[in-house]
N, CA and C of each residue as an Amber inpcrd file, in Angstrom:
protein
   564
   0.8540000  -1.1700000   0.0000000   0.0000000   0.0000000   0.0000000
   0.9020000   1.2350000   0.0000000   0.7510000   2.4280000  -1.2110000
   1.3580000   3.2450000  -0.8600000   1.2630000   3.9590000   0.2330000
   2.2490000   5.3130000   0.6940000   2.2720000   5.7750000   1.3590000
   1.2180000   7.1450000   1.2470000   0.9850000   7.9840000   0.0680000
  -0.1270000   8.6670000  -0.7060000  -1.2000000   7.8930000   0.3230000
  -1.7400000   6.8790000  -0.5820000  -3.0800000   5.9790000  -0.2030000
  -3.5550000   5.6210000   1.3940000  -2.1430000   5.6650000   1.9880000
  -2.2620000   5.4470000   3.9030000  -2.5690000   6.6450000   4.1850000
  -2.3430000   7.9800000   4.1860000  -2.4410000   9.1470000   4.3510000
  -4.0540000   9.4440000   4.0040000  -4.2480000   9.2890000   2.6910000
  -5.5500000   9.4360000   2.5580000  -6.5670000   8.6180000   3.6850000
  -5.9220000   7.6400000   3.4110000  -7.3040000   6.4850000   4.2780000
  -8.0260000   7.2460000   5.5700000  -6.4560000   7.3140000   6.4040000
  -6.0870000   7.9240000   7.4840000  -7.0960000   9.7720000   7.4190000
  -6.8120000  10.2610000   6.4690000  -7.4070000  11.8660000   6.4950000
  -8.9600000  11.1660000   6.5410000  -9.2690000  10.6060000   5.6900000
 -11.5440000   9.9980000   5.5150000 -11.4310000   9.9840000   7.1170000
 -10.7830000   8.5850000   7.3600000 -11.3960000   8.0420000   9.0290000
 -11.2670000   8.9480000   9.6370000 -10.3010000  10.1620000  10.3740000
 -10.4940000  11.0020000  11.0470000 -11.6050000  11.9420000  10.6180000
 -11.7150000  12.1570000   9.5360000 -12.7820000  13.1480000   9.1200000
 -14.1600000  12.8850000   9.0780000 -14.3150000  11.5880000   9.0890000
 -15.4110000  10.5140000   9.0060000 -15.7290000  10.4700000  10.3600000
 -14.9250000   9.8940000  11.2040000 -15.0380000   9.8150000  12.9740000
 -15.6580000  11.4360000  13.7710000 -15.1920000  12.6510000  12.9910000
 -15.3720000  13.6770000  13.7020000 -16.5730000  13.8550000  12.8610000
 -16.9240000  13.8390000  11.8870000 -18.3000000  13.9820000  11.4520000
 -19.4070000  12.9460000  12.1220000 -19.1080000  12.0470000  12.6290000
 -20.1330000  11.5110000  13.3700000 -20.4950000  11.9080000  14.5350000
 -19.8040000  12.4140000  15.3100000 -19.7270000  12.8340000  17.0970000
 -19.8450000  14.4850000  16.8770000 -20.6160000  14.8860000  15.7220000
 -20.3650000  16.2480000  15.4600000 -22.0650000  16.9020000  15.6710000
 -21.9550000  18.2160000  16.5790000 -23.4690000  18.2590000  16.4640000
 -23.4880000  19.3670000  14.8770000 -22.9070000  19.8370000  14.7660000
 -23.0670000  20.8090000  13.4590000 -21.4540000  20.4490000  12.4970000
 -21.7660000  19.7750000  11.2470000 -20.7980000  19.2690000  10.5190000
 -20.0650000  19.8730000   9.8040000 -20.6100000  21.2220000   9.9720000
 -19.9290000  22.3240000   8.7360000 -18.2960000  23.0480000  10.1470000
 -19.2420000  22.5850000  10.9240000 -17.8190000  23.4920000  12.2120000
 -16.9650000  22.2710000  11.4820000 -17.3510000  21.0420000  12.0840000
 -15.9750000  20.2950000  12.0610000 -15.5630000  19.7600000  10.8560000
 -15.9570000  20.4820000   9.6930000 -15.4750000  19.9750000   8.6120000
 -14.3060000  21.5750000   8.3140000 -14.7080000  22.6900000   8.8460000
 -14.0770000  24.1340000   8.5530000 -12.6330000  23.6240000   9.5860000
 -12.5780000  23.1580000  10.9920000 -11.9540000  22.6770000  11.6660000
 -10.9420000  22.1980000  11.0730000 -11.3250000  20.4880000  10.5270000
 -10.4060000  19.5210000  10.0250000  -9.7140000  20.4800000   8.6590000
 -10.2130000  21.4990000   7.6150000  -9.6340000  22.5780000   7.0680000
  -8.0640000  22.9610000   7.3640000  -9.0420000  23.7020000   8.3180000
  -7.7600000  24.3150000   8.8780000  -6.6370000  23.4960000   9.8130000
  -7.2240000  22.2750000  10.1190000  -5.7160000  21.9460000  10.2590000
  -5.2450000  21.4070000   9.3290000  -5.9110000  21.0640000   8.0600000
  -5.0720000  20.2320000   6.8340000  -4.4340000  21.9220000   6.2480000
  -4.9050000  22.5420000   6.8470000  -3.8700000  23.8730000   5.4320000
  -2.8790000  24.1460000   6.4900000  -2.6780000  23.6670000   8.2010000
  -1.6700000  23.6910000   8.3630000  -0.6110000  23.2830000   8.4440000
  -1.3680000  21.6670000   7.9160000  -0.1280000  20.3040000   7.4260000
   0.6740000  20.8640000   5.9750000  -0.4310000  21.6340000   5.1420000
   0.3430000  21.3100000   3.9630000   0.9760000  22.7470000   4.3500000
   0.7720000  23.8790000   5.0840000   2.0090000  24.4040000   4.9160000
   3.4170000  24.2840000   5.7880000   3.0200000  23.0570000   6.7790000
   4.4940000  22.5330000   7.3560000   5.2170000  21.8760000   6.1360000
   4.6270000  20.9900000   5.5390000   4.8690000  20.3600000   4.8780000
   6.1670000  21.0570000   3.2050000   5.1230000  22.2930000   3.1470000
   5.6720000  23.2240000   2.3360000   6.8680000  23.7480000   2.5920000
   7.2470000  24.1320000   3.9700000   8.1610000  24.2910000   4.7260000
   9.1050000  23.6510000   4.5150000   8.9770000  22.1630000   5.2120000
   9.5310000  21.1570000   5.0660000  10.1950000  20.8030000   3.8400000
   9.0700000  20.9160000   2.5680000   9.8380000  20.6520000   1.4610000
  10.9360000  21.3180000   1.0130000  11.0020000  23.3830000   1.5290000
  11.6910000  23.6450000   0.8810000  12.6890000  23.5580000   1.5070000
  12.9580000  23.1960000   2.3400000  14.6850000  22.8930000   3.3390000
  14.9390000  21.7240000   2.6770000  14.2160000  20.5120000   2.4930000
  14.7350000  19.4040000   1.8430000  15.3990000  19.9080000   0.0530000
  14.6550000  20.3460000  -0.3010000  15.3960000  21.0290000  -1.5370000
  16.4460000  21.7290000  -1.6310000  16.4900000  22.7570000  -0.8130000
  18.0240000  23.4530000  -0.2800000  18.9280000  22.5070000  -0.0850000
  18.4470000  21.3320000   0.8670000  19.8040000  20.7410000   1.4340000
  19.9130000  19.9010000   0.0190000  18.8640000  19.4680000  -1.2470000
  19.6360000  18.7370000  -2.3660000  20.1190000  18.9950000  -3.1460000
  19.8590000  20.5680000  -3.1850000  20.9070000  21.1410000  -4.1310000
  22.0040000  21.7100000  -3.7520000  22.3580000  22.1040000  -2.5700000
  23.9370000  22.3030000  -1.5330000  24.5690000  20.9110000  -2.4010000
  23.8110000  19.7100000  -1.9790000  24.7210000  18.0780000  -2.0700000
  25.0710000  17.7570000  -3.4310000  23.9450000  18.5610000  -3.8490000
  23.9960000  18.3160000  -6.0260000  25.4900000  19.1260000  -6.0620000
  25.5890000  20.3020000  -5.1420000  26.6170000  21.2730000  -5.7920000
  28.0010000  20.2450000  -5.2490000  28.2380000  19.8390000  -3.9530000
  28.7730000  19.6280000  -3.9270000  29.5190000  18.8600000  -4.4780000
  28.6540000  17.2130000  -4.7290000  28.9950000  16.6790000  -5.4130000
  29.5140000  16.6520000  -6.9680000  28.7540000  18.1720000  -7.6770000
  29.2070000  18.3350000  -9.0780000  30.6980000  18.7180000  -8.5930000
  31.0100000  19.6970000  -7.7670000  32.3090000  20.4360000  -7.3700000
  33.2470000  19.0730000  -6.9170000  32.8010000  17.4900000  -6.4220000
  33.9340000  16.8050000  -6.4920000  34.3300000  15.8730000  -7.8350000
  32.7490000  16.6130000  -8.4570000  33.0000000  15.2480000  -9.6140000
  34.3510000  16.2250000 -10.7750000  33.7450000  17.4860000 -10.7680000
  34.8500000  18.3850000 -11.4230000  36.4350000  18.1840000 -10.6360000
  36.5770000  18.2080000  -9.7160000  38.0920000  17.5420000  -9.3600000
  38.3940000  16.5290000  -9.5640000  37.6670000  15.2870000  -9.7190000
  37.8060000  14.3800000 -10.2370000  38.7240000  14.3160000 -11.6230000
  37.4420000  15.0130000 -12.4230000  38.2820000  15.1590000 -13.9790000
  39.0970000  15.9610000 -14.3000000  39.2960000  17.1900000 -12.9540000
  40.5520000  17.7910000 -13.5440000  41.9950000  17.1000000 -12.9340000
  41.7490000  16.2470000 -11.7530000  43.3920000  15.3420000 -11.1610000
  43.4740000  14.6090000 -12.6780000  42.1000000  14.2450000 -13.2150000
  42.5790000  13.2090000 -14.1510000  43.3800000  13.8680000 -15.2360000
  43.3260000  14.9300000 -15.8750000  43.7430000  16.0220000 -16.7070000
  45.3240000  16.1870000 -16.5970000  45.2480000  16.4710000 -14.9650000
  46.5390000  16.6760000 -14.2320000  47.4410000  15.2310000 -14.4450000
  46.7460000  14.4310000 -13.7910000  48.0630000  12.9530000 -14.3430000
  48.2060000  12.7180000 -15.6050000  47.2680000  12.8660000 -16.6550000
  47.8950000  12.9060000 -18.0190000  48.6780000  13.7600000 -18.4150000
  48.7210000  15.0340000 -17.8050000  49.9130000  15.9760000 -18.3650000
  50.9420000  15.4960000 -17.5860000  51.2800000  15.1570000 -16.3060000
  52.3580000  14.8490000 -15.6950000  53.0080000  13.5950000 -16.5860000
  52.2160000  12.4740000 -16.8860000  52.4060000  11.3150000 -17.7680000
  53.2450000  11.6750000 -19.0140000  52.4510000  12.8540000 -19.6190000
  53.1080000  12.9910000 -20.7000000  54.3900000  14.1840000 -20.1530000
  54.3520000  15.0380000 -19.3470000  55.8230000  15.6560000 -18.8750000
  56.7120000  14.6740000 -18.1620000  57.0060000  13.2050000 -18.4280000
  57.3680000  12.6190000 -18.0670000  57.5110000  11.9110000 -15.9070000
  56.5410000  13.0300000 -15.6870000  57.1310000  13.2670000 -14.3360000
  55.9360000  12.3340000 -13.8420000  56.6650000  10.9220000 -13.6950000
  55.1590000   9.6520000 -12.6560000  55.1070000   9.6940000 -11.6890000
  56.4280000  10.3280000 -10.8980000  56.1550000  10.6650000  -9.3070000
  54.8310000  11.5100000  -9.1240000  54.6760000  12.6820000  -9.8240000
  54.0060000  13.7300000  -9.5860000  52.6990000  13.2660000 -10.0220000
  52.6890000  12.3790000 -11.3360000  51.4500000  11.4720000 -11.7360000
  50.8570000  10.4990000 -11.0270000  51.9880000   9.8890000 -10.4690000
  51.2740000   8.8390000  -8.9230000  50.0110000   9.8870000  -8.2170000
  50.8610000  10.8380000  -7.5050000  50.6310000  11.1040000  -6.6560000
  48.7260000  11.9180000  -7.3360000  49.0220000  12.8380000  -8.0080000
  48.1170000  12.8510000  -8.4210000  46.7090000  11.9730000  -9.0530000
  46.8980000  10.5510000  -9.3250000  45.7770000   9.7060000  -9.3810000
  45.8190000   9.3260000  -7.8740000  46.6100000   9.6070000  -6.6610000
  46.2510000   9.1500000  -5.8490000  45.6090000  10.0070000  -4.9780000
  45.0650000  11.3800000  -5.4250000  44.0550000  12.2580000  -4.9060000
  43.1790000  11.8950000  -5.7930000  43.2930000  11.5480000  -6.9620000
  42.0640000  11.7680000  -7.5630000  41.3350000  10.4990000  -7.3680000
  42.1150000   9.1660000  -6.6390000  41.2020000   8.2690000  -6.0810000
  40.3170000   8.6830000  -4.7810000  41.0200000   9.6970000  -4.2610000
  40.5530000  10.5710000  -2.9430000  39.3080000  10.7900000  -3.4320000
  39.3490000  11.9980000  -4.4250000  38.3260000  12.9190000  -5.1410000
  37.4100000  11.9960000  -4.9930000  37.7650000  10.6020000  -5.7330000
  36.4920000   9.7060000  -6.6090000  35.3040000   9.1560000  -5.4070000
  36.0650000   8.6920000  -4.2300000  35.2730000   8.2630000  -3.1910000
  34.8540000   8.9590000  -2.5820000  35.1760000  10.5280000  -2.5890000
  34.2280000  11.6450000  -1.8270000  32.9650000  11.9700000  -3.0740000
  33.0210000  11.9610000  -3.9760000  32.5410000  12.3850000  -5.0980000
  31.0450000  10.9340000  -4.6400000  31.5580000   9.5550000  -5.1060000
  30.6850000   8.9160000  -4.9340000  30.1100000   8.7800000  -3.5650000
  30.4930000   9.3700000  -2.3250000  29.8480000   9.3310000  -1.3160000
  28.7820000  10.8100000  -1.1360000  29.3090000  11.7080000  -2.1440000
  27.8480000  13.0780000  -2.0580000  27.3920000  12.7490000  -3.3280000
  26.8170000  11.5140000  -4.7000000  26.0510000  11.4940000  -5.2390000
  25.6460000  10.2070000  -4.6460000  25.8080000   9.4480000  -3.5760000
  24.8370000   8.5420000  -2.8920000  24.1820000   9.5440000  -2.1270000
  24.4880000  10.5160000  -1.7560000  24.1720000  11.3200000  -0.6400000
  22.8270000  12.2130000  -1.4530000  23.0100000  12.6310000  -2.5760000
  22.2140000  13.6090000  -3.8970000  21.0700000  12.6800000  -4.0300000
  21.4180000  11.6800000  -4.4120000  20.2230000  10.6340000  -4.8290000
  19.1770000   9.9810000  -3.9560000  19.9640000   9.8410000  -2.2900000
  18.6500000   9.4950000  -1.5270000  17.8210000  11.1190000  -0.9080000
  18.9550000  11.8950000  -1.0020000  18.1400000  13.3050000  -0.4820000
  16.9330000  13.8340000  -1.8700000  17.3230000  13.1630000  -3.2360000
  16.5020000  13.7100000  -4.0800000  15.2330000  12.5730000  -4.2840000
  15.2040000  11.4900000  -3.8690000  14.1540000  10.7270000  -3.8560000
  12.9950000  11.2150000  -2.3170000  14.1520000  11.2140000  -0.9310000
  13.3470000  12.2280000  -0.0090000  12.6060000  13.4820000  -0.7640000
  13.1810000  14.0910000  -1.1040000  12.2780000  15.4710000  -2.1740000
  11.0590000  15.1790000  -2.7930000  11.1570000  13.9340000  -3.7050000
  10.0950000  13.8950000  -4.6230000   9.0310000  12.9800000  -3.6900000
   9.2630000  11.9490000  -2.8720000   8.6530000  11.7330000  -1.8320000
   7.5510000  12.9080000  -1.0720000   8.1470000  13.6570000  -0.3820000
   7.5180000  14.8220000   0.3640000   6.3320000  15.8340000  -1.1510000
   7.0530000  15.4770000  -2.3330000   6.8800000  16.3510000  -3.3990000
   5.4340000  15.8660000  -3.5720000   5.0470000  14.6800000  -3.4340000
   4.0980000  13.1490000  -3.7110000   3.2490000  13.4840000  -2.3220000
   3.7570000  13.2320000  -1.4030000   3.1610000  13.8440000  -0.4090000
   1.9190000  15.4560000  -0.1840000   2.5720000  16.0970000  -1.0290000
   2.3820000  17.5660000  -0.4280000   1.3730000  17.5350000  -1.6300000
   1.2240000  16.9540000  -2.5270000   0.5540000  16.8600000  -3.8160000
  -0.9620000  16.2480000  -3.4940000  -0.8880000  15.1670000  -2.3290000
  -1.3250000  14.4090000  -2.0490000  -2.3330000  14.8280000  -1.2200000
  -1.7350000  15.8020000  -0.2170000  -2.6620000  16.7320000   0.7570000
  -3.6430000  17.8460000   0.3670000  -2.7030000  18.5150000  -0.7670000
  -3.4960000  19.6840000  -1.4900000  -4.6150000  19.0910000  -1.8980000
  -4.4670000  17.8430000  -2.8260000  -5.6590000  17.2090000  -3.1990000
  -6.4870000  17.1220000  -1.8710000  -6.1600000  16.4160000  -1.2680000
  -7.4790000  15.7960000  -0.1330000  -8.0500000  16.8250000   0.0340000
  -7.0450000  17.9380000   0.2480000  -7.8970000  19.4500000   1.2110000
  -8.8580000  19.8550000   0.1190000  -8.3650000  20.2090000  -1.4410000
  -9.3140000  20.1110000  -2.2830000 -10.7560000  19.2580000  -2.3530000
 -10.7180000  18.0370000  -2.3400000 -11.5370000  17.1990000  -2.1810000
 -12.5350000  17.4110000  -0.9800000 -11.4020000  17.8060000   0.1100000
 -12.5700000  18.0220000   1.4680000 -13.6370000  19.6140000   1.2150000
 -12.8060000  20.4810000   0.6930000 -12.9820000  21.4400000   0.2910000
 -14.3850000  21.6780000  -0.1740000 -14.6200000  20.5550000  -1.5600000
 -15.8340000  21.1260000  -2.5150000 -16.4550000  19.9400000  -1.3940000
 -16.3100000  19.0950000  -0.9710000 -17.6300000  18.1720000  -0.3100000
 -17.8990000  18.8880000   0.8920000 -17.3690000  20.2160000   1.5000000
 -18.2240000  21.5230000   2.3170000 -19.0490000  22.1390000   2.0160000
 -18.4530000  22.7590000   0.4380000 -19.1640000  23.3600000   0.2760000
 -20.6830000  22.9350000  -0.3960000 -20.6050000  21.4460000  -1.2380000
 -21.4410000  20.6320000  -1.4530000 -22.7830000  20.5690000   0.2740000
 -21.8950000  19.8160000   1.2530000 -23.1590000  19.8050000   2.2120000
 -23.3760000  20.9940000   2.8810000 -22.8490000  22.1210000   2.6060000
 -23.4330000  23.2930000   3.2270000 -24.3980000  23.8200000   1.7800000
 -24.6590000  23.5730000   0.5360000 -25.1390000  23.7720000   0.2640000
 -26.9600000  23.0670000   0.3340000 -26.4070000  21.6740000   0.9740000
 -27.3400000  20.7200000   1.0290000 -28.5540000  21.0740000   2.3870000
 -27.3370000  21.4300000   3.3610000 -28.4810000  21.9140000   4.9500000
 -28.7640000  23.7050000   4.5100000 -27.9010000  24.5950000   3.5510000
 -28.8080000  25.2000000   3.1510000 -30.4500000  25.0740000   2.5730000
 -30.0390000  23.9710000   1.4380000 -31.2310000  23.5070000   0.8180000
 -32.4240000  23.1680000   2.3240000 -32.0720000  21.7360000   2.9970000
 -32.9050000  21.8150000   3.9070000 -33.5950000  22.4380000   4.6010000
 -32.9060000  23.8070000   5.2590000 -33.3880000  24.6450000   5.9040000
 -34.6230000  25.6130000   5.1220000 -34.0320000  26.0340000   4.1220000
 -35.1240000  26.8900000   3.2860000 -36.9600000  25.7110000   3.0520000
 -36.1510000  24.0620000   2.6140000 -37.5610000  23.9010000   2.5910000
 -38.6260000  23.6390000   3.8680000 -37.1940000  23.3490000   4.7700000
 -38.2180000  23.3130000   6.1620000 -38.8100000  24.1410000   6.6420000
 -38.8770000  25.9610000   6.2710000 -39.3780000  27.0140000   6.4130000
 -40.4740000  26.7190000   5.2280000 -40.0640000  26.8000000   4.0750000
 -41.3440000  26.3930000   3.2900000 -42.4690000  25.8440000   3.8240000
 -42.2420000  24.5870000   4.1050000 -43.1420000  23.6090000   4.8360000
 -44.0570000  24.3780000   6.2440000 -42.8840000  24.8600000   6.4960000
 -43.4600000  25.6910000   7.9780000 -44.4660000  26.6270000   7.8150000
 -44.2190000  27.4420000   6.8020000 -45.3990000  28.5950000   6.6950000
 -46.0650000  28.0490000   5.5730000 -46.0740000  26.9320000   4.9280000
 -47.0410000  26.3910000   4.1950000 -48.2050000  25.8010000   5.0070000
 -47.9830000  25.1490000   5.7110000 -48.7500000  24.2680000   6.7410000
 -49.1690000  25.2930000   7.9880000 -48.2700000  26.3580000   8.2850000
 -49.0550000  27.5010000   9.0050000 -50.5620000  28.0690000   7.9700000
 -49.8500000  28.9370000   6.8060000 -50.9980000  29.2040000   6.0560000
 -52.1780000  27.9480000   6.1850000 -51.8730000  26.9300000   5.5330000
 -52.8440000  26.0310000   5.1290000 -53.4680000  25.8180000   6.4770000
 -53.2690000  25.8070000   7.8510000 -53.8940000  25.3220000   8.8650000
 -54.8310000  26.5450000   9.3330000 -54.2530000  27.9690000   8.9120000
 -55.1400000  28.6870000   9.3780000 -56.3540000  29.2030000   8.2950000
 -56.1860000  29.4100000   6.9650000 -57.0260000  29.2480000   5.9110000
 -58.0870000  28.3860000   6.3640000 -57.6230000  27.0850000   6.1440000
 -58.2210000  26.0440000   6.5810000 -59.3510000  26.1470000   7.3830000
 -58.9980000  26.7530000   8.9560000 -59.4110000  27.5340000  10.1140000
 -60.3710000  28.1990000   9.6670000 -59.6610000  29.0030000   9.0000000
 -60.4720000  30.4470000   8.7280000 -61.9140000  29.9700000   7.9590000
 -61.0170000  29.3510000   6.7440000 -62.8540000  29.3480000   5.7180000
 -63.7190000  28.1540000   6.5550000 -63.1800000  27.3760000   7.2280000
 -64.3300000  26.2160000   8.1700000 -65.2220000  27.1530000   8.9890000
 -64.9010000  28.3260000   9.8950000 -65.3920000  29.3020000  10.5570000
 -66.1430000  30.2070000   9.7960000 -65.5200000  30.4520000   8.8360000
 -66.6860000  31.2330000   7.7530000 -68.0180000  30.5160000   7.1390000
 -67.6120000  28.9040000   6.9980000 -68.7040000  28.5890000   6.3250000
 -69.3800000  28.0410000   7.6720000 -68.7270000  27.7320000   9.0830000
 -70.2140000  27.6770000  10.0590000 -70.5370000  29.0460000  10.0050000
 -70.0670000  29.7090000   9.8480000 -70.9900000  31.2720000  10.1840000
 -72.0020000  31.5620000   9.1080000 -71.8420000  31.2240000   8.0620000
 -72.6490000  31.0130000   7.4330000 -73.7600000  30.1520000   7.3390000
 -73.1970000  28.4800000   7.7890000 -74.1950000  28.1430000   8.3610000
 -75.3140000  28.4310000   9.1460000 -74.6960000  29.1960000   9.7110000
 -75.5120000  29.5130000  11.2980000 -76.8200000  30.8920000  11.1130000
 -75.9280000  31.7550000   9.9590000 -77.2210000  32.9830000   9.5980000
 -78.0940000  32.0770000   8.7000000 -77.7460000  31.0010000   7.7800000
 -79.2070000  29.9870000   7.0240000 -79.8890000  29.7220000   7.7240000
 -79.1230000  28.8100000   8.9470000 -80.2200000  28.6150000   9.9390000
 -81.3430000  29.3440000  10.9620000 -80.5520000  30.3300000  11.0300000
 -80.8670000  31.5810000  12.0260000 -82.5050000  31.8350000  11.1360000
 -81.7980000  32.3560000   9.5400000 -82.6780000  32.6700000   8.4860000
 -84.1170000  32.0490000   8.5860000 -83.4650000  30.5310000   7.9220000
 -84.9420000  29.5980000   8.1900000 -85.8520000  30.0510000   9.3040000
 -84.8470000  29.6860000  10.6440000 -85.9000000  29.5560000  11.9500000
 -86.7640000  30.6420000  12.1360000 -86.4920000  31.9530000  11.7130000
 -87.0990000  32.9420000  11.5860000 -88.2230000  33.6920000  10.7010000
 -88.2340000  32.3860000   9.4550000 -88.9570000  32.3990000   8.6680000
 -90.0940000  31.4950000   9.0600000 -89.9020000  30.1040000   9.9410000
 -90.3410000  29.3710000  10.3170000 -91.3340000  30.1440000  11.7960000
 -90.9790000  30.8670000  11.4860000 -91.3420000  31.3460000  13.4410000
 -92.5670000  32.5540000  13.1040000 -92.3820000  33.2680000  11.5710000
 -93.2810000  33.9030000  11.0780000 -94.1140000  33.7490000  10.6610000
């Protein structure tokens, strides 16, 4: 399992866990936010010191690989000025050179895989926060929605109960002058 994919899992379940024990989901989704924008800007942080320190090691290492090829330069001219003392001695720095050289591009290569690592990483977070991002603004648009129709409903069923009210009371009152009417006609 990558390391991307554990991270993610890991961001749902916490975000998942606090959305359940949550009485209002929009707090703890603005919450979990803000602490993911303060991962990715440690993270940002983080990356750029790791980059500094791989290009210090890139330099260095170019600066031993260039001594490298210039001792080598150097013992061929000594070779050909006849002088092998001075040519010894010189391939025998530049065996120096070679093992410092290959010990700061072992050094370049795991600090530049750390880089693109964190690089994978930080790529990884922006997304989620993205992702968490529009599914806020998605369910805050949703308990918006709710709320408006539960007011709907509310003064729909207010109106309708008192209408309702109202014209039932109008038509006993009406009832009541027919009857009134009759009995009075009846009584004459």
């Amino acid at each position: 399992m990558s390391i991307a994919k554990r991270v993610r899992d890991l961001t749902v379940a916490t975000l998942n866990d606090r959305l359940e024990n949550a009485q209002d989901p929009l707090r703890v989704i603005d919450a979990f936010l803000r602490e993911m924008a303060e991962a990715i800007q440690e993270t940002e942080a983080l990356y750029r010191q790791c980059a500094a320190h791989t290009a210090k090691v890139r330099a260095q290492y170019l600066q031993a690989d260039a001594m490298v090829r210039k001792r080598e330069k150097d013992a061929e001219l000594a070779v050909k000025a006849g002088e092998d003392a001075v040519a010894r001695l010189v391939l025998a720095e530049k065996a120096l050179e070679e093992e410092k050289r290959d010990g700061y591009r072992e050094l370049y290569e795991q600090s530049q895989r750390s880089v693109d690592e964190l690089e994978s990483r930080l790529a990884e977070l922006k997304r989620e926060y993205q992702e968490v991002y529009h599914k806020r603004q998605y369910y805050a648009a949703r308990i918006e929605t709710l709320r408006l129709q539960r007011q709907l409903n509310e003064r729909t069923h207010r109106f309708a109960a008192q209408s309702g009210n109202w014209f039932s009371r109008l038509e006993d009152r009406i009832l009541d002058m027919e009857l009134e009417a009759q009995s009075l006609m009846g009584v004459r």
